[in-house]
C-alpha distance (Angstrom), angle and dihedral (degrees) to the residues before:
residue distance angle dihedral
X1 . . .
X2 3.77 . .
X3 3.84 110.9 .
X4 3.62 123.3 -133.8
X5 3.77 125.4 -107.1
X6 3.93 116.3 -81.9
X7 3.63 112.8 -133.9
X8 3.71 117.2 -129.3
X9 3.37 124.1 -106.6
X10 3.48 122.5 -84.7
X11 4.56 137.5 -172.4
X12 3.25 116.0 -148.8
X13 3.87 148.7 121.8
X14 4.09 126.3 -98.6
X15 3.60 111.9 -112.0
X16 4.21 106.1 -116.5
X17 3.82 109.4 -68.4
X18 3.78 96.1 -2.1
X19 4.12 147.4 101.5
X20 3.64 82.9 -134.4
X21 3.82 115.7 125.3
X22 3.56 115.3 -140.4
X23 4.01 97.8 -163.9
X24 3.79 114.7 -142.3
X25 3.87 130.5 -176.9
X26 4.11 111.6 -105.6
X27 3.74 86.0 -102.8
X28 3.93 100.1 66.8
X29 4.30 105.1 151.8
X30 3.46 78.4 -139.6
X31 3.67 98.4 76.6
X32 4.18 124.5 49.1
X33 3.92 110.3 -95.7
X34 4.27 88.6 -111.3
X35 3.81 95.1 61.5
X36 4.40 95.3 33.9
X37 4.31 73.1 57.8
X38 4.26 99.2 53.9
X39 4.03 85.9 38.2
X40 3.76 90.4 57.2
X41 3.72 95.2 39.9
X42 3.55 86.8 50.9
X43 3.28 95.2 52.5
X44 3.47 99.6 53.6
X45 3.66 95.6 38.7
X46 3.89 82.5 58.0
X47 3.33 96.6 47.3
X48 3.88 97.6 54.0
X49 3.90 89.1 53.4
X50 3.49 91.5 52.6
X51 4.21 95.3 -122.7
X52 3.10 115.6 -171.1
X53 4.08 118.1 -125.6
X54 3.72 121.3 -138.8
X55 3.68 118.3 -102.5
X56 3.70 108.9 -136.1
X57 4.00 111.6 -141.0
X58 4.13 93.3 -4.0
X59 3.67 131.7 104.5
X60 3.77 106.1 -74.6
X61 3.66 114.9 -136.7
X62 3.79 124.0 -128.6
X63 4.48 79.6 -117.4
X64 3.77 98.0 107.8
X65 4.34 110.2 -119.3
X66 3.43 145.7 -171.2
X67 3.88 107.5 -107.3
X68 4.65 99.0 -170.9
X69 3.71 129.9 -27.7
X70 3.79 115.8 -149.9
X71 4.03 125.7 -157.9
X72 3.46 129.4 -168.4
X73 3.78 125.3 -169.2
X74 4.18 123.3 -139.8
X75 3.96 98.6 -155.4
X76 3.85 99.0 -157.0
X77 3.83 88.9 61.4
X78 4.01 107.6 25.0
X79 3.40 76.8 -139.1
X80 4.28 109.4 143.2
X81 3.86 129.7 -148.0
X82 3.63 115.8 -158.9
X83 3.53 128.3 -172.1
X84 3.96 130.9 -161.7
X85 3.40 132.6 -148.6
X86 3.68 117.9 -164.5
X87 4.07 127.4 -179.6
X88 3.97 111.3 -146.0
X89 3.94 125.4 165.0
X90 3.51 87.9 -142.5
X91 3.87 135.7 30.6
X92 3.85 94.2 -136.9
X93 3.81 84.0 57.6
X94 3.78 100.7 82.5
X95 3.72 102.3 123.0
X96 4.04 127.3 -149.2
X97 3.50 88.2 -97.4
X98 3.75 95.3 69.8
X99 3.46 91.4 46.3
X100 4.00 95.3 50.9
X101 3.84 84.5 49.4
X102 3.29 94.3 63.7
C-alpha cells in the first residue's frame, strides 16, 4: 500500500487554545537568540534526514514522525534543553534518523 505524503517539518508556535501551528522563521523576537539557533538547526538537521512531521487530525502513516519538539533555555548558562516527541506504531520502529537526530 502506497503511503501518503509526509509533510515537512515545520517551527512554529500554537495559536491560543489550539493544535494549530502558526509557522515562524527560526529568528522569531519572540524567542531568545540561543533557542531561535537549536530550532533552526533542528530544522535543517530534520530536513536533510527526511523526518517525517506529524499530521495533526489526518491519517497517520505507518512512516514513524516527529509529532512537537519543545526547548527551554537556562539563562545563567545559555545552555539549551530540547526535548523530542516522536509518534511510532511500534517501539521497534525508531528509525536511524531519530537516532542521528539526537
Amino acid at each position: 500500500k502506497e503511503q501518503p505524503p509526509q509533510k515537512q517539518l515545520c517551527v512554529g508556535l500554537f495559536a491560543p487554545k489550539s493544535h494549530e501551528l502558526i509557522p515562524n522563521s527560526c529568528s522569531s523576537p519572540l524567542h531568545h537568540p540561543a533557542l531561535n539557533r537549536v530550532m533552526e538547526l533542528v530544522q535543517r538537521i530534520a530536513r536533510r534526514l527526511e523526518i517525517a512531521a506529524f499530521q495533526e487530525g489526518g491519517q497517520q502513516s505507518s512512516v514513524p514522525c516527529l509529532k512537537y519538539i519543545t526547548a527551554s533555555l537556562e539563562r545563567r548558562t545559555q545552555k539549551v534543553q530540547l526535548t523530542l516527541i516522536w509518534q511510532e506504531r511500534q517501539h521497534e520502529q525508531s528509525p536511524s534518523q531519530l537516532k542521528s537526530l539526537c
